[in-house]
Structures are given as C-alpha cells and as structure tokens.
Backbone and ligand atoms as CSV (ligand in chain L), in Angstrom:
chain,resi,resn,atom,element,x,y,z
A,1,UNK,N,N,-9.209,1.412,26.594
A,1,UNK,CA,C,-10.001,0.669,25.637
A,1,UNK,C,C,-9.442,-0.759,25.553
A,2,UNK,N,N,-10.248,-1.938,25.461
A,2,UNK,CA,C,-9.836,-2.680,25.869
A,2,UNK,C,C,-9.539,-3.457,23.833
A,3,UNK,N,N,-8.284,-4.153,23.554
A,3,UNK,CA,C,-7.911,-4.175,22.119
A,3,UNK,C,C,-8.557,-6.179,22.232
A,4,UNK,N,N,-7.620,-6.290,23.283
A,4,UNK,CA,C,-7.634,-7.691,23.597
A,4,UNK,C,C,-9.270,-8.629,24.433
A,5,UNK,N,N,-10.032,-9.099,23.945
A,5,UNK,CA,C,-11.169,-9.036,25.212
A,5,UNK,C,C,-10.801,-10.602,25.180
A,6,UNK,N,N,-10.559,-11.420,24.989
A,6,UNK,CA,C,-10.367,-12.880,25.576
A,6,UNK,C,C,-9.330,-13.031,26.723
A,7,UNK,N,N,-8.347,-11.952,26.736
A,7,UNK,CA,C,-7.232,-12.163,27.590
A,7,UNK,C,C,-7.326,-10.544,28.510
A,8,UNK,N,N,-8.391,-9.796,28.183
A,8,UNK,CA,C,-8.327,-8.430,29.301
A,8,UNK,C,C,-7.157,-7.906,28.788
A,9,UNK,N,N,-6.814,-7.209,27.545
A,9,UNK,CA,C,-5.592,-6.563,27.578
A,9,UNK,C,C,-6.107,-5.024,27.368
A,10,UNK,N,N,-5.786,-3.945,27.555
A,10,UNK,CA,C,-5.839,-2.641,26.676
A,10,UNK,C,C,-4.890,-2.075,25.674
A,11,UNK,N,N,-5.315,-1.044,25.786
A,11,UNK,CA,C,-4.183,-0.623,24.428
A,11,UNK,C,C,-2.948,-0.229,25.932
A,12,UNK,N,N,-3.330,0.378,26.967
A,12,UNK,CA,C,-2.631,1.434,27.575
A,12,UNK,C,C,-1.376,0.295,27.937
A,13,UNK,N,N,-2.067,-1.189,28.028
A,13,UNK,CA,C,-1.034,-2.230,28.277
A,13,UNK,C,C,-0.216,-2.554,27.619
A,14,UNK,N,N,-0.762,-2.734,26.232
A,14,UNK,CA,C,0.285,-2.716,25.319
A,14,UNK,C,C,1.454,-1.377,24.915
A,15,UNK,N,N,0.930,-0.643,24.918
A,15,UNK,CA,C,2.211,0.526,25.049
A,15,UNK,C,C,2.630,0.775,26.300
A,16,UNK,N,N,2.222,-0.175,27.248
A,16,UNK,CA,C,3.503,0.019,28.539
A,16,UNK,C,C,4.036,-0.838,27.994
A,17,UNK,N,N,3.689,-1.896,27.141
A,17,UNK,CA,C,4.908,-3.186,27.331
A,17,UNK,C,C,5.959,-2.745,26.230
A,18,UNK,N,N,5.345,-2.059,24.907
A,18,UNK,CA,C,6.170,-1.483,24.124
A,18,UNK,C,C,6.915,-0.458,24.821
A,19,UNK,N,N,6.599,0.303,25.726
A,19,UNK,CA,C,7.546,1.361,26.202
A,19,UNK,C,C,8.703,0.427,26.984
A,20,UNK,N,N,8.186,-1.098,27.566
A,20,UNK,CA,C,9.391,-1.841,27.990
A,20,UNK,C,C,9.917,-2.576,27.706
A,21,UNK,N,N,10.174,-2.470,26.534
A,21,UNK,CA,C,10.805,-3.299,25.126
A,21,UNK,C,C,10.745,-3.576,24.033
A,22,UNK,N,N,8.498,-4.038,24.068
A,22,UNK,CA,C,8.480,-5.096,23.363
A,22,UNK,C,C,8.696,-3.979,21.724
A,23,UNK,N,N,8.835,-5.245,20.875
A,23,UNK,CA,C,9.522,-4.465,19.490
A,23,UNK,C,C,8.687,-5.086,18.729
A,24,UNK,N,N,7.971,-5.589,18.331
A,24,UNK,CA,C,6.633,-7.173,17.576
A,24,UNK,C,C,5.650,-7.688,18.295
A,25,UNK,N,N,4.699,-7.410,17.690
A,25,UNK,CA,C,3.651,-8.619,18.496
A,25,UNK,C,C,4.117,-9.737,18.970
A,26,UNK,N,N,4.689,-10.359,18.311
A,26,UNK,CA,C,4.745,-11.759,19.658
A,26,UNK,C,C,5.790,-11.101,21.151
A,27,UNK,N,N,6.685,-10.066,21.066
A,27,UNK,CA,C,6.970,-9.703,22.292
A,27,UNK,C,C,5.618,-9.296,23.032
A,28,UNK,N,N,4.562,-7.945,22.422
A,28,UNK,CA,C,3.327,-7.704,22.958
A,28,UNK,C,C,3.176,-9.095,23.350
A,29,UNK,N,N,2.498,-9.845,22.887
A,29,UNK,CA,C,1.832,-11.398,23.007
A,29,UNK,C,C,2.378,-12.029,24.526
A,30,UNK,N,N,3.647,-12.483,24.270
A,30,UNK,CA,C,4.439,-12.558,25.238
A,30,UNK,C,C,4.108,-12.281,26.923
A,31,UNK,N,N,4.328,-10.847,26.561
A,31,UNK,CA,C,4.449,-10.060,27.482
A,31,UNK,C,C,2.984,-9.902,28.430
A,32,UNK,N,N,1.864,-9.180,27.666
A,32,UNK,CA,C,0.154,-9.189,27.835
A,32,UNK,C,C,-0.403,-10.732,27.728
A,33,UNK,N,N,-0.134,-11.394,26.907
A,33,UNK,CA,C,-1.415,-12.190,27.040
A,33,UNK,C,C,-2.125,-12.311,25.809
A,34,UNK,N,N,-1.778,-10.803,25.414
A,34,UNK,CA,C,-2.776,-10.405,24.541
A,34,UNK,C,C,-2.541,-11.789,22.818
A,35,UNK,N,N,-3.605,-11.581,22.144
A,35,UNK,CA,C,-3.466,-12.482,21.221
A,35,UNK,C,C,-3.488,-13.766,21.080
A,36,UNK,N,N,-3.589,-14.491,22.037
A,36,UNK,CA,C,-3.296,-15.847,21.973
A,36,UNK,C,C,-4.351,-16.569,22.213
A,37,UNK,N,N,-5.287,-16.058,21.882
A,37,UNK,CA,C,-6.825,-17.609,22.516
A,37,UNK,C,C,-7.517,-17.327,20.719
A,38,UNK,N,N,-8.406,-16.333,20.769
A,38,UNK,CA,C,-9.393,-16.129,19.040
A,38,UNK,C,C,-8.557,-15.637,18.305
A,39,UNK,N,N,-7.459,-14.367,18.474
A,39,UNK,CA,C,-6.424,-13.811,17.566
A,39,UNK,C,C,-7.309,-13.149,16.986
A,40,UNK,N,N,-8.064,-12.642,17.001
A,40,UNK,CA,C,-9.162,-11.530,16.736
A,40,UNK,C,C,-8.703,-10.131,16.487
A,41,UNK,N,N,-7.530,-9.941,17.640
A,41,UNK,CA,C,-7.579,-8.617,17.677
A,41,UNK,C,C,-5.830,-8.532,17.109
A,42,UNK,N,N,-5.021,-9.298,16.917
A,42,UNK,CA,C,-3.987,-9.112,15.915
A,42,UNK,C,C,-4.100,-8.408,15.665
A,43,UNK,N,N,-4.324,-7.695,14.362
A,43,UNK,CA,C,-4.399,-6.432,13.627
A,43,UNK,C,C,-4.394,-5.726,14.434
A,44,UNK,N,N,-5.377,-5.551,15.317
A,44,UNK,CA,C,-5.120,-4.146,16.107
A,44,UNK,C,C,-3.888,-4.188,16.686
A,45,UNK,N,N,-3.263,-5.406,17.691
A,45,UNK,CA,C,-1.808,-5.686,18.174
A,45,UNK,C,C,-0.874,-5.018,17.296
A,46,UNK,N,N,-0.804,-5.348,16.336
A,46,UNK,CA,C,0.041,-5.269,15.285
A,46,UNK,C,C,0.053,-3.276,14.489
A,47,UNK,N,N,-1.330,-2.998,14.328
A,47,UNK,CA,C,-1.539,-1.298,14.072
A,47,UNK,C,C,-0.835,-0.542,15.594
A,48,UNK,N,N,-1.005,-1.316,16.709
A,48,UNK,CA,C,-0.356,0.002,17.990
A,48,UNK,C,C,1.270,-0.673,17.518
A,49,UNK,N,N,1.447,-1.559,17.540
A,49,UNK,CA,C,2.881,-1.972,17.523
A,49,UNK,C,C,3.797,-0.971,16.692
A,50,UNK,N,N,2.922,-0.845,15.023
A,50,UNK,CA,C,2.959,-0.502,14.002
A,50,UNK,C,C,3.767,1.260,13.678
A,51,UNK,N,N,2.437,1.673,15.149
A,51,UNK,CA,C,2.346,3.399,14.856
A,51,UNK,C,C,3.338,3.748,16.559
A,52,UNK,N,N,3.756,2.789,17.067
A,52,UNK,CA,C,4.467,3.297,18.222
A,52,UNK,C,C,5.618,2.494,18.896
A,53,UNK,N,N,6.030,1.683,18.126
A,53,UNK,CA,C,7.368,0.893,18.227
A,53,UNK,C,C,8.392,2.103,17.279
A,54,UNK,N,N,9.466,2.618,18.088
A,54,UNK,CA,C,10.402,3.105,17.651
A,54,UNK,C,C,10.999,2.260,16.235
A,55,UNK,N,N,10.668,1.347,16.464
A,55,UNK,CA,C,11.769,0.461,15.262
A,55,UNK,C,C,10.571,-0.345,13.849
A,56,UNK,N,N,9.291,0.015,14.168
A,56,UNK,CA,C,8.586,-0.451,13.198
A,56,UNK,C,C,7.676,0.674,12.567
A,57,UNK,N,N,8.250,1.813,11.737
A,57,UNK,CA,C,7.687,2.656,11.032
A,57,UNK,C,C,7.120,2.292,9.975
A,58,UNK,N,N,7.140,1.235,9.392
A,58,UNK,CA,C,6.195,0.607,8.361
A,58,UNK,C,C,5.588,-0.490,8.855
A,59,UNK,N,N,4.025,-0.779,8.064
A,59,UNK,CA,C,3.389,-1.405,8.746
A,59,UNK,C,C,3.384,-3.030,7.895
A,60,UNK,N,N,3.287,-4.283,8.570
A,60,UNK,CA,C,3.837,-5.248,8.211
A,60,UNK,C,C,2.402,-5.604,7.823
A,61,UNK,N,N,2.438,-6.647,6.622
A,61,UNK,CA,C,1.328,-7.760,6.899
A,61,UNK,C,C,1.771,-8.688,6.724
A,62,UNK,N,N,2.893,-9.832,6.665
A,62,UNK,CA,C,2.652,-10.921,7.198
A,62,UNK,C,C,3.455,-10.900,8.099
A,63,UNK,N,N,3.143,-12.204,9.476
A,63,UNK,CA,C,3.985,-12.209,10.376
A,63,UNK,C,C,5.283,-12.565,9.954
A,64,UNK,N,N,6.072,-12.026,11.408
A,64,UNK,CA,C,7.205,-12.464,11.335
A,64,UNK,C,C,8.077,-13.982,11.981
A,65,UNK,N,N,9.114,-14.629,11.859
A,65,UNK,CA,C,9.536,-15.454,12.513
A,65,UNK,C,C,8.789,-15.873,13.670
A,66,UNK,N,N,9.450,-14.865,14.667
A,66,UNK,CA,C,9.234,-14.505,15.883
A,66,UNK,C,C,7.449,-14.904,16.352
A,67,UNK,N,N,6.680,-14.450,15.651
A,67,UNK,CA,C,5.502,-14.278,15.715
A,67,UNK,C,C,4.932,-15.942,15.596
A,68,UNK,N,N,5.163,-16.692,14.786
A,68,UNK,CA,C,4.811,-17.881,13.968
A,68,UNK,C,C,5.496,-18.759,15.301
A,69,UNK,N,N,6.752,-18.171,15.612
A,69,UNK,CA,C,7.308,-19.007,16.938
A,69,UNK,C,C,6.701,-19.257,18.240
A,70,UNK,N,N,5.985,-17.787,18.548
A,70,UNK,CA,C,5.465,-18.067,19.958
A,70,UNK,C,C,3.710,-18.307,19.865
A,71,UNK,N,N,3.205,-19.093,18.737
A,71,UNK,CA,C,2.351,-19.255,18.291
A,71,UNK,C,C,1.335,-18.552,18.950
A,72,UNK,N,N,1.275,-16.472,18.015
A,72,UNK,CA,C,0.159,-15.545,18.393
A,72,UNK,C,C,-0.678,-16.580,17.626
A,73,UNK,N,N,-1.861,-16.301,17.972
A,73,UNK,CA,C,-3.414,-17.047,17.723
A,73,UNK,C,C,-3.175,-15.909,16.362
A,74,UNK,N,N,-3.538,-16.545,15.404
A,74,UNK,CA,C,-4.197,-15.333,13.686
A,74,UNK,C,C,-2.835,-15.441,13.057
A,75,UNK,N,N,-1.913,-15.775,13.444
A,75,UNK,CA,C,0.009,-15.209,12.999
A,75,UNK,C,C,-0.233,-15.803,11.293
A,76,UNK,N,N,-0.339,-17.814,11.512
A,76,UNK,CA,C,-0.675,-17.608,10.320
A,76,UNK,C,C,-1.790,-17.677,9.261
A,77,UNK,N,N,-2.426,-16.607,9.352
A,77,UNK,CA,C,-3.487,-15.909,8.387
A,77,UNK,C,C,-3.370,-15.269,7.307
L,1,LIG,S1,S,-9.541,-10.936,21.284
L,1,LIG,FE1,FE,-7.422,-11.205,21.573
L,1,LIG,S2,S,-7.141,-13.356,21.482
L,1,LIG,FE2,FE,-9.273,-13.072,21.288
C-alpha cells in the first residue's frame, strides 16, 4: 500500500527501513523519501513508526528535534 504517493514510498518500505534502524520519522524521511514534498502523509509516517519502532511505544504528536531538522514537509504543523 502505497503511504507516501508524491515520493512512491509504501508502508512495506518503511518498515524495512525501520527494521534498519530508522527510530523517527525524519530517519523514515531520510532514509525513503517519504514525507518531504506535500507532507500529507506524516501521520501515517509517524502511526507505522508509532506501532512498530521498538523504541516508540507511545504515540507522539508534536515533532521532534530531529524531525524539524531534516525539514519532513508537515513537521511543523
Ligand atoms: S504524500 Fe508524502 S510527501 Fe506528499
């Protein structure tokens, strides 16, 4: 399913990239592509990050540092 459609990302991409590191959306971001042109689909970035990052069992709403740094498209909303 595709989360990202300005940059072609899926979900299946984003949890490979979380399975290879990433720990936050802006690593996702980073890493995919994903997020960075409309920022549309943030939230969704942020819900897989949310429910399948070992280290983020609660779910955030505002961005973080990190996020605001590698300027995701939506971060600050
Ligand atoms: S849908 Fe992801 S940046 Fe536009």
């Amino acid at each position: 399913m595709y989360v990202c459609h300005c940059n072609v990302v899926t979900d299946r991409d984003i949890l490979e990239s979380i399975a290879n590191g990433a720990r936050c959306v802006a690593d996702v971001a980073r890493e995919t592509g994903a997020g960075r042109t409309c920022g549309n689909c943030i939230s969704s970035l942020r819900d897989l990050v949310c429910q399948h990052c070992p280290v983020r069992a609660e779910r955030r709403t505002e961005p973080d540092a990190a996020e605001r740094e590698v300027g995701v498209a939506g971060a600050a909303r």
